[in-house]
N, C-alpha and C positions, 0 to 999 in steps of 0.2 A: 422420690428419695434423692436425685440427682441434685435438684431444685437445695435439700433442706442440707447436703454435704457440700454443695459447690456455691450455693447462692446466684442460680442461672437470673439473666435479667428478664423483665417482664414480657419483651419484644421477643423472647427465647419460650419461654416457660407457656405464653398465650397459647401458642400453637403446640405446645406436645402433645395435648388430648386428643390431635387429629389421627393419631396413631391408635388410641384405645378406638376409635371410628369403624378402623377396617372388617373386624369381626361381626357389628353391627349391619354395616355395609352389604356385608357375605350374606349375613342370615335375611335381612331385605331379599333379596336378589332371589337367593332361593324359594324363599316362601311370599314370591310376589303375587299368587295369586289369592294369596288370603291378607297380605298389607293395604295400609290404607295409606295412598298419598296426600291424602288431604289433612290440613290442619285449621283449627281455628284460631283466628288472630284478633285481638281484642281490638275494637274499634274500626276491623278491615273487615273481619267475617271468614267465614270458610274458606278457604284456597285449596285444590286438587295442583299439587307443584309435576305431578306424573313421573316422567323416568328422571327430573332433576331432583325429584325426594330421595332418592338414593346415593346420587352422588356430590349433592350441594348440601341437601336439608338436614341430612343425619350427621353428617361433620358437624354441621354448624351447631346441631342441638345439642354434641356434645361441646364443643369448646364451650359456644355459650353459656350452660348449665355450670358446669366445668367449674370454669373461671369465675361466674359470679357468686358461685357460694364461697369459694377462695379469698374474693374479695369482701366480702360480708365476714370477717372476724375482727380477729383481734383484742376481743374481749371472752372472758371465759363462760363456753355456752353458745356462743352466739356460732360457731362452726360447727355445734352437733345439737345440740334442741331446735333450735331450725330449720334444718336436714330433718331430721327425725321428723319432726311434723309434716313434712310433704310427704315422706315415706309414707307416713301413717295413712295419710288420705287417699294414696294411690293404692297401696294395701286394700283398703277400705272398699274398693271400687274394681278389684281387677280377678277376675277367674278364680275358682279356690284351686286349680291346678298349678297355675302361678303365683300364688301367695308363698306354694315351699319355698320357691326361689328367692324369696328375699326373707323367711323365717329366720334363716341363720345370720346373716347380715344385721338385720336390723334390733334383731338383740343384743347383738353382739356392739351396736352401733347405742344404743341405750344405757348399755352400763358405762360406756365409754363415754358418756355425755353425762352419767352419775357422776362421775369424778372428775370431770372436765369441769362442770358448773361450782365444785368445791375448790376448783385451782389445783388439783393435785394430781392433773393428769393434762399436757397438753398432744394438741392433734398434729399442733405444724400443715404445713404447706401438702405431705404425704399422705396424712389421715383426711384434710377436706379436698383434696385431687381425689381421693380414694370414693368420697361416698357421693361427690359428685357426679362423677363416670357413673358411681352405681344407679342415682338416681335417674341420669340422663337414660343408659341400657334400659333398665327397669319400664321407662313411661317407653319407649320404642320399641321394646319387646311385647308387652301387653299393650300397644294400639291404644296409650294414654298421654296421647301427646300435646293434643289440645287441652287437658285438665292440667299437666305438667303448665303450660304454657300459664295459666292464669294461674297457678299457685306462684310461679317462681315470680310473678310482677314486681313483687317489692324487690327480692334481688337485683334485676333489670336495670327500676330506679336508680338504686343505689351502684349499680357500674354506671350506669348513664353518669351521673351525680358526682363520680368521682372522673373518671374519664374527661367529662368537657371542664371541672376545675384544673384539671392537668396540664387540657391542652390550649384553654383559654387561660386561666389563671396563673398558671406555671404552677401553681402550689400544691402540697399533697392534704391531703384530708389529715387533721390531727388533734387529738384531744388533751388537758393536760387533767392528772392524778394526784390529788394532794394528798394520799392516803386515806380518804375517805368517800368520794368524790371524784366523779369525772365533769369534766366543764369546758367549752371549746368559744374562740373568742371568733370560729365563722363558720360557714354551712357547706360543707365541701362532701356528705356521705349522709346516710340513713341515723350514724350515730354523731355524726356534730351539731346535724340539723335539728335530736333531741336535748343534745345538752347545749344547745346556744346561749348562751350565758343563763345556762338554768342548771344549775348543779343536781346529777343523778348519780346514784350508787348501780356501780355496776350490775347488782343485779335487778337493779329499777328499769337498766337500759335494756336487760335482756328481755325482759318481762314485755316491757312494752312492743319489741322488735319481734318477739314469738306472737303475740296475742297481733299484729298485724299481717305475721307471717301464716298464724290459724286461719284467718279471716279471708286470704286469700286463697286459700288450701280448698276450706269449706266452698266456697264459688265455686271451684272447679270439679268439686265433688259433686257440686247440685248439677253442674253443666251439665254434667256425666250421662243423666235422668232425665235433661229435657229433651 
């Protein structure tokens, strides 16, 4: 909310999720004798991080969650269909005692994403911090962090993607909008690198960035089982 009244900068706004951490932090600590510190890492493999899962890993998985769905918008839909797709998978896959826990949430996060995808409702900076955190708690509370981990991949890419055009290129990720049409003349994010001189309708862009965002959801559901 500070962010969407004051327009903090990004060197500011990155690190405030380390604050929504502490509660996360707490409930680790306490219930360390039924957490798991290990996680899976694609390409690395399982890692047991130990007593640094508490005070490095779970920060970090919230900023990082956090922030890169933050950065994954822009376009209508694309900051709650999404989101809602991860949720869905980890829903899909976690205790029915903690399913209540995100019942009201992610309805709530559904219709919210009905009328977002119409343009007639946006989320801002305070609605995708919001369901972020929720997502990140969510896979850390129910011990789905590894499945987290391989759904959020395309996210990842796409801060990776914008991040080093930033800090290599100096330039921001940017498309232009003729009213019909979005089309981008380089490849600086998830979304320029599909309209690179190939003109898509916003909601061709979304379609395509969910049904990548399911695919990756689905992996981490299967992982779930083996």
């Amino acid at each position: 909310m500070l962010d969407d009244w004051i327009d903090l900068k990004w060197r500011y706004k990155a690190f405030m999720p380390l604050i929504a951490a502490l509660p996360l932090m707490y409930y680790a600590l306490v219930n360390y004798q039924t957490v798991r510190t290990s996680i899976f890492l694609p390409f690395v493999g399982m890692i047991n991080f130990g007593n640094y899962y508490y005070f490095i890993i779970i920060p970090l998985i919230v900023m990082i969650v956090t922030n890169a769905i933050n950065m994954l918008g822009g376009l209508n839909g694309l900051e709650t269909v999404c989101p809602a797709i991860v949720l869905l998978g980890l829903l899909s896959i976690s205790p029915s005692s903690a399913q209540l826990l995100l019942a009201g949430p992610l309805a709530l996060w559904l219709i919210l994403a009905y009328f977002n995808v119409q343009g007639k409702l946006f989320v801002g900076n305070t609605g995708s911090f919001a369901i972020g955190l929720t997502v990140a708690s969510y896979a850390v509370v129910t011990d789905l962090k590894s499945s987290l981990v391989i759904s959020i991949i395309p996210y990842i890419f796409n801060s990776a993607f914008i991040l080093l055009s930033i800090f290599f290129v100096k330039h921001k990720a940017n498309v232009v909008f003729d009213g019909k049409k979005l089309v981008s003349e380089h490849r600086r994010s998830i979304v320029t690198l599909l309209t690179y001189r190939r003109p898509l309708t916003e909601r061709q862009v979304l379609a395509i960035i969910s049904v990548i965002v399911a695919a990756f959801t689905a992996l981490g559901v299967v992982y779930h089982f083996i």
